[in-house]
C-alpha positions as CSV (number, residue, x, y, z in Angstrom):
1,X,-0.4,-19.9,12.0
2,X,-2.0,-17.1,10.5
3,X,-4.1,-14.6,13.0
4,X,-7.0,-12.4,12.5
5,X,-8.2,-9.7,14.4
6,X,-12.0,-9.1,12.8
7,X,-14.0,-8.5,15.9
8,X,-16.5,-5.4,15.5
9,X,-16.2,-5.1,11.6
10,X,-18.5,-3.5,9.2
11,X,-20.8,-5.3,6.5
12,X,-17.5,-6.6,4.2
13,X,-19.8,-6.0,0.9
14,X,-20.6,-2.6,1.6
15,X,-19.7,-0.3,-1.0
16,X,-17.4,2.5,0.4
17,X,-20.2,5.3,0.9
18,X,-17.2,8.4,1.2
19,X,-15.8,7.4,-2.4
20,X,-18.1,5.3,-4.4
21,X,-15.2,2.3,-4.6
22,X,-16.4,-0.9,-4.5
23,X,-13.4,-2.5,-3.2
24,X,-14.7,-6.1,-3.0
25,X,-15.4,-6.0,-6.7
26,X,-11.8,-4.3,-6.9
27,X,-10.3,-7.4,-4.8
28,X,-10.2,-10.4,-7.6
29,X,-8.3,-8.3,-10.1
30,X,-5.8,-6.4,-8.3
31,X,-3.3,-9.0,-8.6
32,X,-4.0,-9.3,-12.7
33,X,-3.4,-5.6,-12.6
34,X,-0.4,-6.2,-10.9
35,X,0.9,-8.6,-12.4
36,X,1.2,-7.0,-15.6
37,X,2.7,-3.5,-14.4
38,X,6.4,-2.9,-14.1
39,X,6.1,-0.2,-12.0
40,X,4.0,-1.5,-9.4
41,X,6.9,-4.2,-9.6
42,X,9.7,-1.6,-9.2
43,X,7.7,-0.3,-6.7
44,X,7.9,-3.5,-4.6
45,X,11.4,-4.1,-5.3
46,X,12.4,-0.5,-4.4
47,X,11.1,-1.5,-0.6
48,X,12.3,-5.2,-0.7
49,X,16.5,-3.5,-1.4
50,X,15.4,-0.8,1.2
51,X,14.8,-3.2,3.9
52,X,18.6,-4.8,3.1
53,X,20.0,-1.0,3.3
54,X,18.2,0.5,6.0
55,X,19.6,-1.9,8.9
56,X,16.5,-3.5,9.4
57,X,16.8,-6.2,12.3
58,X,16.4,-10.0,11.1
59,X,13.4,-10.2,14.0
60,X,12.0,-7.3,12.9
61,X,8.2,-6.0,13.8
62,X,6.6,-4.7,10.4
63,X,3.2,-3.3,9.6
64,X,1.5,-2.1,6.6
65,X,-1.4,-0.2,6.4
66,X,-3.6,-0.4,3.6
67,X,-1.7,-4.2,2.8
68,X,-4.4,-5.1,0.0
69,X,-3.4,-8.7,-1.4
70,X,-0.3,-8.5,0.6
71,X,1.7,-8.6,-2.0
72,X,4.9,-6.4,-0.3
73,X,4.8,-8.6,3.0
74,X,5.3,-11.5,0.7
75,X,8.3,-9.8,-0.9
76,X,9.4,-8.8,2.3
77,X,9.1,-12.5,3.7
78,X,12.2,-13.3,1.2
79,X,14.9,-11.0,2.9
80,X,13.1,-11.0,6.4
81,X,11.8,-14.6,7.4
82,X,11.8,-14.4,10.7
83,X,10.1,-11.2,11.2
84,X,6.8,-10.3,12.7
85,X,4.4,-8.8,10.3
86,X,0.9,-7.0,10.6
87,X,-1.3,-6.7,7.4
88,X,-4.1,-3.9,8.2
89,X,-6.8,-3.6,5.7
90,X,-10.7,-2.8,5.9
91,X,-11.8,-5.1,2.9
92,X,-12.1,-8.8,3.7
93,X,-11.7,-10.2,0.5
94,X,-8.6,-8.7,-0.2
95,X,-7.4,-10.1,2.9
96,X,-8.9,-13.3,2.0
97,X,-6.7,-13.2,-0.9
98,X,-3.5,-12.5,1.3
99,X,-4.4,-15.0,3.4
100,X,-4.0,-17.7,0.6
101,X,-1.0,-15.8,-0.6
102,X,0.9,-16.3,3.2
103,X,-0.2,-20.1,3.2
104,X,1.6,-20.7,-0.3
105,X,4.4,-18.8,0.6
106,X,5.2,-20.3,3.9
107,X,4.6,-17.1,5.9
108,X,3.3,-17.6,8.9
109,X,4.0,-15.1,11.6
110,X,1.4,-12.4,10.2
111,X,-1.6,-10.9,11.9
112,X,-4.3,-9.7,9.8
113,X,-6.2,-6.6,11.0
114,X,-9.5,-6.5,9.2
115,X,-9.7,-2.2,10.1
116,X,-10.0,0.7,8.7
117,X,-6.3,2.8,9.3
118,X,-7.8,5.3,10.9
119,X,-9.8,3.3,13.7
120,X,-6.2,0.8,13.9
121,X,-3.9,1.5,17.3
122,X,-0.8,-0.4,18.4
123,X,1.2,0.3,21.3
124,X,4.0,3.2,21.2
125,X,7.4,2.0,19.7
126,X,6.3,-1.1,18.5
127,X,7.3,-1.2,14.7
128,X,10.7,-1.3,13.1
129,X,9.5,-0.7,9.9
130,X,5.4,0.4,9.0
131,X,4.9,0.4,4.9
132,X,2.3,2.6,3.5
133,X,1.7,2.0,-0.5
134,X,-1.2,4.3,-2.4
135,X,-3.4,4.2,0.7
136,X,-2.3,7.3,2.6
137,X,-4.1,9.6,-0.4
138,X,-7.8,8.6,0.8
139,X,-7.4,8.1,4.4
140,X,-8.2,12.1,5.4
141,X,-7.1,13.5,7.2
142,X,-3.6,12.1,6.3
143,X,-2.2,14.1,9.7
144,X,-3.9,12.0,12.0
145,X,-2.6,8.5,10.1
146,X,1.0,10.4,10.0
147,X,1.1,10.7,13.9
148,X,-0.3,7.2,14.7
149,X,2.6,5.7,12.4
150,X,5.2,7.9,14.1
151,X,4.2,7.1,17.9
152,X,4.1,3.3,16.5
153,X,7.7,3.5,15.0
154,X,11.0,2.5,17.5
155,X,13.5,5.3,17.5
156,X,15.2,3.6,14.9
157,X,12.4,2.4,12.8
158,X,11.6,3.4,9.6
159,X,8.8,4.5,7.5
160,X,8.3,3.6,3.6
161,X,5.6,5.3,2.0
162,X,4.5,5.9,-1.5
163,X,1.4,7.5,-2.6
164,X,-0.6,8.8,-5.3
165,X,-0.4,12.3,-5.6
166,X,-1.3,13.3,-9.5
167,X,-4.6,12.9,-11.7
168,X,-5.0,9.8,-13.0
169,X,-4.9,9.3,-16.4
170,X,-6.5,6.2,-17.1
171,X,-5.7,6.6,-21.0
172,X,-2.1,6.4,-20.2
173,X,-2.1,3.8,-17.6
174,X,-4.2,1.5,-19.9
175,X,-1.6,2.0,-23.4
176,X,1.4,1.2,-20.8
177,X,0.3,-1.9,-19.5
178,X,-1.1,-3.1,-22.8
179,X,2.1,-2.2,-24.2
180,X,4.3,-4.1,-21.9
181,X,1.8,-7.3,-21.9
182,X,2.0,-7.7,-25.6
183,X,6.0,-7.2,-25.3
184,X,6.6,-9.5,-22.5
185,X,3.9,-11.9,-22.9
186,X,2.1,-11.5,-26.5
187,X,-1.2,-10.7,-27.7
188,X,-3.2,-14.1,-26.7
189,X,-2.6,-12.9,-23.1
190,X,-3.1,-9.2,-23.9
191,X,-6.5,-10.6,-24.8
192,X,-7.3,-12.8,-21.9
193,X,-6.7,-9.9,-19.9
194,X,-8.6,-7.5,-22.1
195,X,-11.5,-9.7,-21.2
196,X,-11.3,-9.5,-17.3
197,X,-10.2,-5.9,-16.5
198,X,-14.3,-4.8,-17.0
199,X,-14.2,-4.2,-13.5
200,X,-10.9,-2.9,-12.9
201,X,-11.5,-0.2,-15.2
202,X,-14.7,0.7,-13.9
203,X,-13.2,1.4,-10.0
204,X,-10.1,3.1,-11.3
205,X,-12.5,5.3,-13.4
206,X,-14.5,6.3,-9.7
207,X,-11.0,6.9,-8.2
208,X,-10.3,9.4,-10.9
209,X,-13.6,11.0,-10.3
210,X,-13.1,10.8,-6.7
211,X,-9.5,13.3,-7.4
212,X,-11.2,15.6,-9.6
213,X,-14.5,16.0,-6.6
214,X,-11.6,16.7,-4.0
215,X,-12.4,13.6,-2.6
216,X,-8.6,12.4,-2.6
217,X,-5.8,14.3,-1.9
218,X,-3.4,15.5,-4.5
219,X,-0.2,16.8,-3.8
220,X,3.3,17.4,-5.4
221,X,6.7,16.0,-4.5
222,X,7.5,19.2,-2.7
223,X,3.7,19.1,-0.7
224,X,4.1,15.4,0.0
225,X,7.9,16.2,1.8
226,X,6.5,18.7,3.4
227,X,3.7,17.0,5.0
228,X,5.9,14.3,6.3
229,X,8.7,16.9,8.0
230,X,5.3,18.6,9.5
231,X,4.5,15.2,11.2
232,X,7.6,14.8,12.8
233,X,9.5,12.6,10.4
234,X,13.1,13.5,9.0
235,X,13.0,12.1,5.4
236,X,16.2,10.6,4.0
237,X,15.0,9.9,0.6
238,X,12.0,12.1,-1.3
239,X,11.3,11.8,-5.1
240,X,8.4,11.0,-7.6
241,X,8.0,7.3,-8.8
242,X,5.4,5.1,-10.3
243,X,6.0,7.0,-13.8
244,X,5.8,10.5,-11.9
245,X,2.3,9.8,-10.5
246,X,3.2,9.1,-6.8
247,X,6.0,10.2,-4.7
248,X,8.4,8.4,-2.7
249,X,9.3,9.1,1.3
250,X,11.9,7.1,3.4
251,X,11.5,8.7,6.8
252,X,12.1,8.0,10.4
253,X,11.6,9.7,13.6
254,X,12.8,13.0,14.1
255,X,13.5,13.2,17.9
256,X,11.2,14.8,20.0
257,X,11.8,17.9,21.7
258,X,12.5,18.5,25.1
């Protein structure tokens, strides 16, 4: 059975007054966006061949923050079926939309924080794995979300993040995915899809405002590293991905001194 933990949440339709996003308009068309970008698909696989490499227990306890339309919990259902997952995310109809996703998928051991990350606490050592993907950026200050995730992570556990770290070009995103929709699936669809992404376009075009106001943070590869080692993390793998736009940390705990 799928939980929820809702109680004490703000007005789900409210547009997100720091940023200007309208995330409920965002939530029906983030999986067409998805769907039809292979990065954000190498970006899911990178974290589902992690999970076999990293040692990651069978029963494991996994969180991720900023979980969306759940679309890397469901991957992650497929090499871990028996583990325990939380899905944290402020905006209830993308979680109403990861709800459905669990039910068709068969995954039922999921709680589903409806919270912002920064409000969100979980008992020391309680994660073997927390996932992060493109939410860290515009949860400021990124130190204070870095600390919760370590104090939440086992000794062994480990931390996946990716986030966005480089202006957004929406030019260049847009001739991409319209590239690799009319190679893979011709221009009929590249149409149908012309014809919904209204929307899309207009919140990814406030979330490149939001990185030229200063709203977001922006960082390089080196900055990004950086940031993690300064939260107490020792990261095993660093590197840019999502066509160079976002980096890449695999991290876990660095022990604490005595």
């Amino acid at each position: 059975m799928i939980r929820s933990e809702v109680e004490n949440l703000p007005n789900p339709s409210e547009l997100d007054s720091s940023t200007g996003i309208d995330w409920d308009a965002y939530a029906s068309q983030y999986d067409l966006l998805a769907k039809y970008n292979p990065s954000y698909h190498e970006n899911v696989e990178m974290l589902r061949k992690g999970v076999l490499e990293w040692s990651i227990p069978d029963d494991a306890r996994i969180c991720d923050l900023g979980a969306g339309t759940g679309n890397y919990i469901t991957a992650l259902s497929k090499v871990r079926p028996m583990a325990k997952y939380v899905h944290v995310d402020f905006d209830r109809p993308m979680n109403e939309i990861a709800r459905e996703k669990y039910v068709a998928n068969g995954i039922s051991d999921v709680v589903i924080v409806e919270e912002n990350i920064h409000k969100v606490d979980f008992t020391p050592q309680t994660f073997d794995l927390v996932v992060c993907v493109n939410a860290l950026y515009a949860v400021s200050p990124q130190a204070d979300v870095l600390a919760k995730v370590r104090k939440w992570l086992k000794p062994s556990g480990v931390f996946f993040v990716i986030d966005f770290g480089r202006r957004n070009r929406m030019w260049d995103w847009s001739w991409y995915i319209l590239k690799n929709l009319v190679k893979e699936h011709g221009f009929i669809e590249c149409a149908k899809f012309l014809s919904n992404s209204a929307e899309m376009i207009r919140q990814n075009n406030r979330g490149q405002k939001n990185q030229a106001d200063g709203k977001y943070w922006l960082h390089s590869t080196h900055e990004f590293g950086k940031a993690m080692t300064e939260a107490g993390f020792l990261v095993e793998e660093l590197r840019p991905c999502y066509r160079d736009y976002c980096d890449l940390a695999v991290c876990r705990k660095a022990p604490t001194p005595p």
